[in-house]
C-alpha positions as CSV (number, residue, x, y, z in Angstrom):
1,X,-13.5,49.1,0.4
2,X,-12.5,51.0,3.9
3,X,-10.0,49.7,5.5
4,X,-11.9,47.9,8.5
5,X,-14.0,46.5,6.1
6,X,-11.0,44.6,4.8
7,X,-10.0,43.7,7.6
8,X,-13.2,42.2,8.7
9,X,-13.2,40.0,5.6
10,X,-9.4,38.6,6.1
11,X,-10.0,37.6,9.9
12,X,-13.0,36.3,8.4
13,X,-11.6,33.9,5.9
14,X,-9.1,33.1,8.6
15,X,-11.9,32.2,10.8
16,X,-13.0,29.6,8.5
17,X,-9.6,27.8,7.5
18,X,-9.7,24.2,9.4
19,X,-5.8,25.0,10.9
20,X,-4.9,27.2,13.6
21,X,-3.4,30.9,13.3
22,X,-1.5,32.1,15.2
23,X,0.0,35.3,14.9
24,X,2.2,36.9,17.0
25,X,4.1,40.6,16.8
26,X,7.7,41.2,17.0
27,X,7.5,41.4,20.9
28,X,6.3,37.8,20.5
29,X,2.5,39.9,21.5
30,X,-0.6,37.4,20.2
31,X,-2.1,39.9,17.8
32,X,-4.4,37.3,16.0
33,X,-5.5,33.7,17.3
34,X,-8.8,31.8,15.6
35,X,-10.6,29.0,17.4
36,X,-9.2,26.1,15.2
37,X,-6.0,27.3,17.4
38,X,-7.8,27.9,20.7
39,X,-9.3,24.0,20.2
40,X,-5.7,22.8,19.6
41,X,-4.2,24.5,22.5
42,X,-7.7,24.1,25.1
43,X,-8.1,28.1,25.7
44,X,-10.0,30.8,24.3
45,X,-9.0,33.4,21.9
46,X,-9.4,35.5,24.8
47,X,-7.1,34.0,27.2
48,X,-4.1,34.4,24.6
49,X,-4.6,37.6,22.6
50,X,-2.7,40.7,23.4
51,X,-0.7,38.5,26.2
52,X,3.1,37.8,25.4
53,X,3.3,33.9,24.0
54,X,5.3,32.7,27.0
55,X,3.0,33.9,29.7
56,X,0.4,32.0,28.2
57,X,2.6,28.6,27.3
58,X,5.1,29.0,30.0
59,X,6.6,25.7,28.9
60,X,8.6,27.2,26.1
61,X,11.1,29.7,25.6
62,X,13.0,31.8,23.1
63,X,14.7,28.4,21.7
64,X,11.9,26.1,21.7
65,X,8.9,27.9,21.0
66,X,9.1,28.0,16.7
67,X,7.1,31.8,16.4
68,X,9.8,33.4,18.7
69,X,12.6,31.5,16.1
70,X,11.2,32.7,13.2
71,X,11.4,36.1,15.2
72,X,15.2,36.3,15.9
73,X,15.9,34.6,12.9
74,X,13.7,35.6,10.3
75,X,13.9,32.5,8.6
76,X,10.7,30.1,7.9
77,X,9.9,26.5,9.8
78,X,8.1,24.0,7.8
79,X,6.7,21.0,9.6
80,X,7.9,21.3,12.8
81,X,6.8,18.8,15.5
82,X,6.2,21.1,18.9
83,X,5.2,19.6,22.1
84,X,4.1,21.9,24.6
85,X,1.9,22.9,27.5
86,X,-0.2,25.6,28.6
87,X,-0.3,27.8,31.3
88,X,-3.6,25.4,32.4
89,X,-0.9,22.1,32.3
90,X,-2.7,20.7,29.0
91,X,-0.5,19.1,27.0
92,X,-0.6,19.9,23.4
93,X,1.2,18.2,20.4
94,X,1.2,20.2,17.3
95,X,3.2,19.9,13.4
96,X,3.8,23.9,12.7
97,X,4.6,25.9,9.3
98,X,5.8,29.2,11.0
99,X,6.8,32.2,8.4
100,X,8.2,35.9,8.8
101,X,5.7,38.4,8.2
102,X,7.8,41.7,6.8
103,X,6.2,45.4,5.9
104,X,8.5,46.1,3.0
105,X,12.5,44.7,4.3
106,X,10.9,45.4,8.2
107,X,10.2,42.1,10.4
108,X,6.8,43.0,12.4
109,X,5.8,39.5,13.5
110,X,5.1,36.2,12.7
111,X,2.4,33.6,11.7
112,X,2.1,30.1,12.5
113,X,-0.2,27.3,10.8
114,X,-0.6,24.3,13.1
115,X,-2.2,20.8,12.5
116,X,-3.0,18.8,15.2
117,X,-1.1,15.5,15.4
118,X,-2.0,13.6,18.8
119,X,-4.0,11.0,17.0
120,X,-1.5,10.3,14.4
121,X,1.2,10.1,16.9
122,X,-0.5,8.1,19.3
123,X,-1.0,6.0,16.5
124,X,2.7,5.9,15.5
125,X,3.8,5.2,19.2
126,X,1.6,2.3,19.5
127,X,3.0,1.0,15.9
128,X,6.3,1.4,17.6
129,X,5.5,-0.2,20.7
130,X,3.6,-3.5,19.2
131,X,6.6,-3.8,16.8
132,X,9.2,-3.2,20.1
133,X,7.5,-6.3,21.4
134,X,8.2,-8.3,18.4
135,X,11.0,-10.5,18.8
136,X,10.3,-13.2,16.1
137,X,7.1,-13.9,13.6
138,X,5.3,-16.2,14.7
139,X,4.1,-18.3,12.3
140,X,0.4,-19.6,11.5
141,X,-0.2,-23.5,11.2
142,X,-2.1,-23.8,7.6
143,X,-3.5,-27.0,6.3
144,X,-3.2,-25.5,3.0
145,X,-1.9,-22.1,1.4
146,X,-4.2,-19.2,1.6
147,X,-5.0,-19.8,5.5
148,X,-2.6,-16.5,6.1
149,X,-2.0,-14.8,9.9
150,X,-1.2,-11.8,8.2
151,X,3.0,-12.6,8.0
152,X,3.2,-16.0,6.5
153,X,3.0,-15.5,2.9
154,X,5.0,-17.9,1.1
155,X,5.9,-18.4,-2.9
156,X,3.3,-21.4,-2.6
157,X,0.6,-19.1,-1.9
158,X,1.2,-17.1,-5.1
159,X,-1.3,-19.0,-7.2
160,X,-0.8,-18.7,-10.9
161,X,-0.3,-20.8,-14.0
162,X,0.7,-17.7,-16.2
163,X,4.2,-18.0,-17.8
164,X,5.7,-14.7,-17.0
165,X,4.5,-15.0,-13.3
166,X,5.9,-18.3,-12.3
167,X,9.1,-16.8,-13.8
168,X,9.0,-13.8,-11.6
169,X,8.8,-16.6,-8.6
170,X,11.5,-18.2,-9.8
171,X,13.6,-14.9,-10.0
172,X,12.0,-13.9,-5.9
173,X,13.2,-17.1,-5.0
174,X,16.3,-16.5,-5.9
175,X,16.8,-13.3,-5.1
176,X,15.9,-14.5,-1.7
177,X,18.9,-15.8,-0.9
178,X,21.0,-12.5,-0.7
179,X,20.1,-9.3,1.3
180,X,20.0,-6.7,-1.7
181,X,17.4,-4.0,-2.0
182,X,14.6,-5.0,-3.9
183,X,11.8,-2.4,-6.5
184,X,8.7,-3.9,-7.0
185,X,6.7,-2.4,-9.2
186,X,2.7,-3.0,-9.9
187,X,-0.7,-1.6,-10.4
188,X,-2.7,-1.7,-7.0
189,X,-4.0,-5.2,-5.9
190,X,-1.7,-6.5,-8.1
191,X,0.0,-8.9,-5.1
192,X,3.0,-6.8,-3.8
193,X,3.3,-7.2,-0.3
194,X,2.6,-10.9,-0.7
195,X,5.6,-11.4,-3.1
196,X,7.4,-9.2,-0.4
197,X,6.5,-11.5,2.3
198,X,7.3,-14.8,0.9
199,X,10.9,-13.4,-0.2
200,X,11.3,-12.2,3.6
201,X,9.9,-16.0,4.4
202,X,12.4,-17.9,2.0
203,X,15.2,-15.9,3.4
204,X,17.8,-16.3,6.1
205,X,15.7,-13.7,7.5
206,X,12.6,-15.6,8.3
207,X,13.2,-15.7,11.6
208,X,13.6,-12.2,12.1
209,X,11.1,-9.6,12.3
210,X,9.0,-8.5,9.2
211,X,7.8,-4.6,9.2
212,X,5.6,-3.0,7.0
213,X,5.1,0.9,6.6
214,X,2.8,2.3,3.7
215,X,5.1,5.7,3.1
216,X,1.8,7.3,2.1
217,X,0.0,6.9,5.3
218,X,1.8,9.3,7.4
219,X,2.8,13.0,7.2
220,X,6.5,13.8,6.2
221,X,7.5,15.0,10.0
222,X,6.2,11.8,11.7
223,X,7.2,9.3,9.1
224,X,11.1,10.5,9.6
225,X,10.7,9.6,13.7
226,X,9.0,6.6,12.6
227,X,11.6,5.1,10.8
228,X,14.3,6.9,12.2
229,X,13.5,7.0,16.3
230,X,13.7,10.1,18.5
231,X,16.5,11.3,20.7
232,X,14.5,12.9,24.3
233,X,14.8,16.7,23.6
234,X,15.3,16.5,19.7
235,X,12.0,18.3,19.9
236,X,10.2,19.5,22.6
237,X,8.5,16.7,24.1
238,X,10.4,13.9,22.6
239,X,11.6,10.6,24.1
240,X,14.3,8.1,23.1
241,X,12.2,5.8,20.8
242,X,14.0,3.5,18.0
243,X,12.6,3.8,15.0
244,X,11.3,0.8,12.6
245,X,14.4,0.7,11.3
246,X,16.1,-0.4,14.6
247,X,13.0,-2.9,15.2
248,X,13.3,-4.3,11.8
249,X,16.6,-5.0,12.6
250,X,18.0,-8.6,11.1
251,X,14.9,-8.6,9.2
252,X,13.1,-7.0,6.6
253,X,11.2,-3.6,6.3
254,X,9.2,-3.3,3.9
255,X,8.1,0.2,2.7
256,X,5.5,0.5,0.4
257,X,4.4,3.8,-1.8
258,X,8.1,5.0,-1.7
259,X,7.3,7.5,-3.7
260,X,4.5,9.2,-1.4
261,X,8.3,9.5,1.1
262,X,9.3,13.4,0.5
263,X,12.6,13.8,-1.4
264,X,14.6,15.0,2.0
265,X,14.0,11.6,3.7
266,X,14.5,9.9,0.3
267,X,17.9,11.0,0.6
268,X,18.3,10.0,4.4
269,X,17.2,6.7,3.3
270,X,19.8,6.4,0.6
271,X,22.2,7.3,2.8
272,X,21.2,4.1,5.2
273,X,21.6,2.2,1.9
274,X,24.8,2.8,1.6
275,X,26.4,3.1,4.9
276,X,23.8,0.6,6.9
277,X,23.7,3.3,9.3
278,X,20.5,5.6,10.7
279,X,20.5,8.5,13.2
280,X,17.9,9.0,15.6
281,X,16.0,12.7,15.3
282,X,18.4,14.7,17.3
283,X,21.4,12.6,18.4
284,X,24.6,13.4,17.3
285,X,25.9,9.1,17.0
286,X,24.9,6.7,14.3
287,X,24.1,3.3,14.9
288,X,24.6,0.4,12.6
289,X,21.9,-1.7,11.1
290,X,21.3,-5.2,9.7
291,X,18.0,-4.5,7.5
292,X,17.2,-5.6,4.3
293,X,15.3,-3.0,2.8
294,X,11.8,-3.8,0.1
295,X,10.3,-1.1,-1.6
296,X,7.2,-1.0,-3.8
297,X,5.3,1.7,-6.2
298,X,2.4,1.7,-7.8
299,X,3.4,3.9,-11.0
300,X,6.2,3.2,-13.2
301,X,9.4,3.6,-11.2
302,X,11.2,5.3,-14.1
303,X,8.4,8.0,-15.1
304,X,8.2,8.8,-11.3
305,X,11.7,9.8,-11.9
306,X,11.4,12.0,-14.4
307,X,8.4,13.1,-12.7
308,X,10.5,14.0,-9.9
309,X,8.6,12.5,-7.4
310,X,11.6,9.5,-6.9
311,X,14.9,10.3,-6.5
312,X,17.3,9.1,-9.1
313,X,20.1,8.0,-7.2
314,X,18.0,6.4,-4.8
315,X,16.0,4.3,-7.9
316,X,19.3,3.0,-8.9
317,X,20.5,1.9,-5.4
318,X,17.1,0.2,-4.5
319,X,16.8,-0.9,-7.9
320,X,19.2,-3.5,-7.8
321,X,16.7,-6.4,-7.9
322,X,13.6,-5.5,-9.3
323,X,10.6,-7.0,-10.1
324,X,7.4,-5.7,-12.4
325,X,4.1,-7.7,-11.6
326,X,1.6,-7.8,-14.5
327,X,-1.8,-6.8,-13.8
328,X,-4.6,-9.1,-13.7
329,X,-6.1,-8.4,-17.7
330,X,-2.1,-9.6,-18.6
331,X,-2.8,-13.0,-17.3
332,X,-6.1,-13.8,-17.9
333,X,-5.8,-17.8,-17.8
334,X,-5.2,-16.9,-14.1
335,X,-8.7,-16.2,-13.3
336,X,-10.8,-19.2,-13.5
337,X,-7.9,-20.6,-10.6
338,X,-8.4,-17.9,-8.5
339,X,-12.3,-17.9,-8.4
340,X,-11.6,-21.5,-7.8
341,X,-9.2,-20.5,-4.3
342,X,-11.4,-17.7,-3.2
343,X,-14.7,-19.8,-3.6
344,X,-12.7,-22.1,-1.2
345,X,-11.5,-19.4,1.4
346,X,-14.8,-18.1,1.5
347,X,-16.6,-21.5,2.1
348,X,-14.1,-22.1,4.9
349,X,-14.7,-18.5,6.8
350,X,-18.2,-18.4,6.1
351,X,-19.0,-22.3,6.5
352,X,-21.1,-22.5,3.2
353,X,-21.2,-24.6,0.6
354,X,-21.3,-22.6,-2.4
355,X,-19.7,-24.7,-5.5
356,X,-19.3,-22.2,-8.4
357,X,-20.1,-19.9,-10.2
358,X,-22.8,-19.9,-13.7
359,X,-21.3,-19.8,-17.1
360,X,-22.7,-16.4,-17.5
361,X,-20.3,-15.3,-14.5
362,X,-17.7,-17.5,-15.4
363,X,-17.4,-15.5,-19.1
364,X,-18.2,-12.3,-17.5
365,X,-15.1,-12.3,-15.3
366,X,-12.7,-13.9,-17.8
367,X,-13.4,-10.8,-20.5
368,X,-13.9,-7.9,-17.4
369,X,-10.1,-5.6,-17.0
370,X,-10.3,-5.8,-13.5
371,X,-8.5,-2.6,-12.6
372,X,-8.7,-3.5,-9.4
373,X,-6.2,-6.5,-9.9
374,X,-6.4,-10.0,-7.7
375,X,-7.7,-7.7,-5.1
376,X,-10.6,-6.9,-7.0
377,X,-11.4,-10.2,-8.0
378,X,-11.4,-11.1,-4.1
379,X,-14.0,-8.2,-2.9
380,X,-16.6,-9.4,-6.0
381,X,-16.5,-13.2,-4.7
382,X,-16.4,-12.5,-0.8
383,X,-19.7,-9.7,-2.1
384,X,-21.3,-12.7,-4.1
385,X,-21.0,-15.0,-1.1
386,X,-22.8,-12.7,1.0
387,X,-26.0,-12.6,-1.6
388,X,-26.2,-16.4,-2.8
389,X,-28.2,-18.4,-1.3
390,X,-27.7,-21.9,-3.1
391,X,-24.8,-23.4,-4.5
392,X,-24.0,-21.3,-7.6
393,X,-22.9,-17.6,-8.2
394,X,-25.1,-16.2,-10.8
395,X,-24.9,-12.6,-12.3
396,X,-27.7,-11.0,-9.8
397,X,-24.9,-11.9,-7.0
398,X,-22.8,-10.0,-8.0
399,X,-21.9,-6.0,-6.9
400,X,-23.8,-3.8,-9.1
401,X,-20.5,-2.8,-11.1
402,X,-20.3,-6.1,-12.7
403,X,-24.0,-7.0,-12.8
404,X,-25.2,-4.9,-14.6
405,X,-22.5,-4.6,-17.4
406,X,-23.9,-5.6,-20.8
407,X,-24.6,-9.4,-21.1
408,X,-21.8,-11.5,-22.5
409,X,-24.3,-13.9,-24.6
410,X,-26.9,-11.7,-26.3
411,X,-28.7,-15.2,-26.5
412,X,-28.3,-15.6,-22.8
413,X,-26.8,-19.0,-23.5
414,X,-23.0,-20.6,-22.3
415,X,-20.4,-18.8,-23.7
416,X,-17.4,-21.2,-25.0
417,X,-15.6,-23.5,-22.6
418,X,-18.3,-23.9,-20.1
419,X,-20.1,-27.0,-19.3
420,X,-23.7,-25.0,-17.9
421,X,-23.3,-27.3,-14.9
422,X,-23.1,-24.0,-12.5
423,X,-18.9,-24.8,-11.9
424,X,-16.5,-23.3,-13.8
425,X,-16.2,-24.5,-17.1
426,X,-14.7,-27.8,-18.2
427,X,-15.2,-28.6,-21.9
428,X,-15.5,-27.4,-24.9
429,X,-18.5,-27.3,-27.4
430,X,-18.1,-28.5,-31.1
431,X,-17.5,-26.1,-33.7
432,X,-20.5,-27.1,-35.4
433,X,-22.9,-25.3,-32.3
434,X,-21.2,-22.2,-32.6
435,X,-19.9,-21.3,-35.9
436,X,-22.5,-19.0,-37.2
437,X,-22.0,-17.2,-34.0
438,X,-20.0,-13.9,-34.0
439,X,-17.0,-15.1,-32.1
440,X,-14.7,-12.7,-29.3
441,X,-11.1,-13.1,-29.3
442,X,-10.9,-15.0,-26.1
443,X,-13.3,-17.8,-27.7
444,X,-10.8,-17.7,-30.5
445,X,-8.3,-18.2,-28.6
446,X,-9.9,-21.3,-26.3
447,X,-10.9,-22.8,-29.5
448,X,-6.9,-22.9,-30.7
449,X,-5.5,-23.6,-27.5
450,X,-8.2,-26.7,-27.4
451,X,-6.8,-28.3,-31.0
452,X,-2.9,-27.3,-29.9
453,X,-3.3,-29.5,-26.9
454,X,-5.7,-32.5,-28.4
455,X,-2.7,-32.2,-31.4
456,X,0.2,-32.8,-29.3
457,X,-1.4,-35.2,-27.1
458,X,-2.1,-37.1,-30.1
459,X,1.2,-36.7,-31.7
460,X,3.1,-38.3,-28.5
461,X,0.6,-41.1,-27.7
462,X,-1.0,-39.1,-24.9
463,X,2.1,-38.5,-23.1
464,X,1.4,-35.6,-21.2
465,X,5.5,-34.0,-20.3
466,X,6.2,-34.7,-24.0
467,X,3.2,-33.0,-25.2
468,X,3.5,-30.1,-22.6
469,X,7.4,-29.7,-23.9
470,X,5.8,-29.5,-27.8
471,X,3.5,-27.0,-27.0
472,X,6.4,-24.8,-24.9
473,X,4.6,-24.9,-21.4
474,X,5.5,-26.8,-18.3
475,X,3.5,-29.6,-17.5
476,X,1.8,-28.7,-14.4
477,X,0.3,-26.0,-16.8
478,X,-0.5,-28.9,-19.4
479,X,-2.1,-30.6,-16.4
480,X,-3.9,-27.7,-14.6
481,X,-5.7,-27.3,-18.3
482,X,-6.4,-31.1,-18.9
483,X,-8.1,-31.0,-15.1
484,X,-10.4,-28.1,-16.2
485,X,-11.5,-29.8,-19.3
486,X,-12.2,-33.1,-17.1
487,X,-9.8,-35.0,-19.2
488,X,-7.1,-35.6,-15.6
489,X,-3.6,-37.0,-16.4
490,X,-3.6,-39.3,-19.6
């Protein structure tokens, strides 16, 4: 292929790349600019090529502008934040990757990739100033849990009768009284930021302010100023900003996705960890910090370790408390009360009247996974509320995931442990009615749980502590399953 051809095709494919190129020479002479950078900085390719780079962006110089650094240097700039005007007074905010280009050991130039960043840090200002304003939560007046402002999660609100979550309450409620770092660990939807929350809520702490920052949502060079604040003329551009850090201080901050946090900061963070101490972005003084920091992941914290993705001296100085929250399918008995709360949350925000949901449903949801957690469960019911239009979900309500799965009764009739009445279920059919049938493991399960409970009931003369402390369970769980099968407190 001749060689203008080839050429042709490579300022084609650069043409086409959704980042600006910039190119410069080793006189600092624009020698290649595409229109994804002419957007970015409001020229034309025209107006910039073949004209030395400070002519055209007289704002910078041999120190701030990164292409004449990687010059005089010839070392590469990854993600550098740039501020900047051009020769027209536009102001331009740009995150650069700006590399050496060498012709065997010889330096002829260098090329710059550029993302635009205004929105994002727009975004990240505005975080910053709404938090700045913060001076205490203020907190919602519920007449019962589950009426949230968005920061007043408390332990009562975690709704559960499974054993191995009440004693992960018990072990937050402790843990609230002290100000060590804290791992949570659990699939998505699983409840993290709520356990987070009602920790920060039972603390000392309370009073202070409560920040949240998903590591995940922003890229590597913005999340450092965001938690870290900006010193004016770190970078060019920058003003003296505290970071969340500073806002959260006497509080909490809660970041969640710590591993999505690039392994640099995860090392400035460990060092705040141990020495309660940040540095804004370009200033040369530390200043201290009262912050107690919560982190959560969504993976395993120690495979993300050997992944490399989470440092390893950082897991073991946030992991001092830590806290593993089972996913929905591990606490299956949990289900039936949830419907129960969101059918009430949904009846209050969308003033209906719905009263349950069909035994078909009710058997459906108690044998579906739910990968998508407590979270998942939500979206379904707040869906079904939208498409029923008396008083009972049924299975044509529900999102098209779930409604059309394979029906749980090939007979079409109640499965086990519902009543038909339209509610969740209640009692329990005799053996006799379902014997022949071909049984599932969960209708196993009911049908022992059922004869346990009658058993020890019977056995202490219907006294319901003694019986709950025969069968191993605490008694509001004794009493949550004698209220579902209509039989109240004996």
């Amino acid at each position: 292929m001749p060689m203008s051809e080839t050429v042709e095709m490579l300022q084609a494919i650069l043409g086409t790349i959704d980042e600006g190129i910039h190119v410069v020479d080793a006189n600092g002479i624009t020698i290649y600019y595409n229109h994804v950078a002419a957007r970015l900085d409001g020229l034309t390719p025209d107006e910039v090529l073949g004209k030395p780079l400070l002519e055209v962006f007289p704002s910078l110089d041999r120190h701030s502008s990164t292409l004449l650094r990687v010059i005089a240097s010839g070392e590469p700039i990854y993600n550098q934040p740039q501020t900047y005007t051009n020769w027209k007074g536009m102001r331009v905010e740009t995150v650069n990757t700006t590399l050496p280009v060498r012709v065997g050991k010889r330096l002829v130039g260098a090329v710059e990739v550029a993302k635009d960043i205004r929105k994002l840090k727009e975004l990240s200002e505005r975080l910053l100033d709404l938090q700045a304003q913060i001076s205490k939560p203020k907190r919602a007046k519920r007449s019962r849990p589950g009426e949230w402002d968005g920061l007043s999660f408390q332990f009562a609100d975690i709704l559960t009768q499974n054993e191995r979550m009440m004693r992960l309450k018990d072990r937050a409620r402790k843990a609230a009284r002290t100000s060590s770092p804290v791992l949570i660990y659990g699939e998505t939807g699983t409840g993290k930021e709520l356990f987070v929350q009602s920790i920060h809520q039972a603390s000392s702490r309370s009073g202070k302010p409560f920040i949240a920052q998903n590591c995940a949502a922003l890229p590597a060079s913005l999340l450092e100023s965001l938690l870290f604040g900006t010193t004016k003329g770190s970078f060019t551009g920058a003003d003296d900003r505290p970071g969340l850090f500073e806002l959260a201080d006497g509080g909490t901050l809660f970041l969640d996705e710590l591993n999505s946090m690039p392994l640099d900061l995860q090392a400035k963070l460990l060092r705040v960890l141990q020495d309660g101490q940040i540095r804004r972005i370009g200033s040369s003084s530390a200043a201290r910090v009262d912050v107690r920091v919560i982190a959560a992941v969504n993976e395993p914290p120690l495979a993300l370790v050997r992944r490399g993705a989470l440092r390893m001296d950082l897991y073991y100085r946030i992991n001092v408390v830590s806290f593993e929250l089972p996913p929905l399918r591990e606490r299956r008995e949990d289900v039936d009360l949830l419907v129960r709360h969101f059918l009430d949350k949904y009846n209050r925000r969308f003033q209906m009247q719905v009263q349950g949901i069909s035994p078909e449903v009710a058997d459906l949801f108690r044998q579906y996974d739910w990968p998508g957690n407590v979270r998942e469960l939500e979206h379904v019911i707040e869906a079904a509320m939208n498409m029923v239009e008396g008083a009972v979900i049924e299975r044509e309500h529900l999102p098209p995931h779930l409604a059309e799965r394979s029906p749980v009764n090939a007979t079409g009739e109640s499965g086990p442990g519902e009543t038909g009445s339209g509610e969740i279920g209640s009692g329990v059919p005799p053996v006799e009615a379902w014997a022949a049938e071909q049984r599932t493991l969960p209708e196993v399960l009911r049908e022992v749980e059922e004869r346990m409970i009658a058993d020890a009931l019977k056995s202490t003369g219907g006294n319901v502590l003694r019986a709950a402390r025969l069968l191993g369970i605490p008694r509001q769980t004794l009493q949550y399953k004698l209220s579902q099968r209509g039989a109240g407190e004996r």
